[in-house]
C-alpha positions in Angstrom: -12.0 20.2 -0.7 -13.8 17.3 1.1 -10.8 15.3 1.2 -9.1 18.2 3.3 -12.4 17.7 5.5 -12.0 13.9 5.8 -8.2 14.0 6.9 -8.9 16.8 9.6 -11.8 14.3 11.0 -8.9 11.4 10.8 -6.7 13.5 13.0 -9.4 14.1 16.0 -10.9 10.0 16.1 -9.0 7.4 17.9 -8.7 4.0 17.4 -10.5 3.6 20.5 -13.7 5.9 19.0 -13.2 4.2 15.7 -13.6 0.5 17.2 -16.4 1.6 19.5 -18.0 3.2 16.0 -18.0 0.1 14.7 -18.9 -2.0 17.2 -22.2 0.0 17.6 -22.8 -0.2 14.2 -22.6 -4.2 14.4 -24.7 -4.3 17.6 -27.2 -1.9 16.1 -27.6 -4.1 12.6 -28.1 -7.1 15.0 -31.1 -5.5 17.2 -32.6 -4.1 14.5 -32.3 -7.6 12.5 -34.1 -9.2 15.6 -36.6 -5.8 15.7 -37.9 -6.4 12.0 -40.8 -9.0 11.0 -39.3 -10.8 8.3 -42.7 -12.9 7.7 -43.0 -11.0 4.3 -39.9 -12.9 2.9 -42.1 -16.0 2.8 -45.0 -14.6 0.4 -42.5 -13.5 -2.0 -42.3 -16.9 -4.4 -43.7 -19.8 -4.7 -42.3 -23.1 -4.2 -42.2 -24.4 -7.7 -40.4 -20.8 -8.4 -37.9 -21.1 -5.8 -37.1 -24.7 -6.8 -36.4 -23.8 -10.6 -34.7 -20.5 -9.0 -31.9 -22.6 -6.9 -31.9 -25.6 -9.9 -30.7 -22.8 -12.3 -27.9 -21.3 -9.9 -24.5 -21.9 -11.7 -20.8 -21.2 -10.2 -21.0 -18.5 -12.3 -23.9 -17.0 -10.3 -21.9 -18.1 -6.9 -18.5 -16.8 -8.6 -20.0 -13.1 -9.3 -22.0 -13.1 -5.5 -18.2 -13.9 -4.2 -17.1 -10.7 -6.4 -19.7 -8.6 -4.8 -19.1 -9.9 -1.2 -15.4 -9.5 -1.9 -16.1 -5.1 -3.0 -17.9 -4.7 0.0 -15.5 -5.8 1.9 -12.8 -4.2 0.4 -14.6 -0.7 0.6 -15.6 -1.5 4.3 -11.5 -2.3 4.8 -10.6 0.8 3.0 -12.6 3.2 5.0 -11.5 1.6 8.2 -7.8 2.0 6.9 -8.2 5.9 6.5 -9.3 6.3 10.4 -6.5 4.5 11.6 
């Protein structure tokens, strides 16, 4: 039943409201980026624990954060493609 509610919604946006969406979206991510006091991120390991952290990191760890990366972007293009 909430499919039938999804392509009635598809019917009434634009590509125009759809772009201006997502554009808002974007320029809300990046002012509340700027907003937020990422100090924190500092505290959260030590030196000697990031060093060992980035000396362990294989292209099998870089392969699989490509896979993610790749599924977001796939679901991001997906639900762009049923508005338009």
């Amino acid at each position: 039943m909430d499919f039938f509610l999804i392509t009635s919604f598809t019917k009434d946006i634009s590509r125009f409201d759809l772009i201006g969406i997502l554009i808002g979206h974007f320029i809300f991510g990046i002012a509340l980026t700027q907003l937020l006091d990422w100090n924190w991120l500092k505290n959260l390991m030590s030196e000697e624990d990031k060093t060992r952290m980035l000396r362990s990191y294989t292209w099998k760890d870089l392969l699989v954060d490509g896979a993610i990366v790749t599924v977001v972007l796939g679901i991001i293009f997906l639900i762009i493609s049923i508005f338009l």
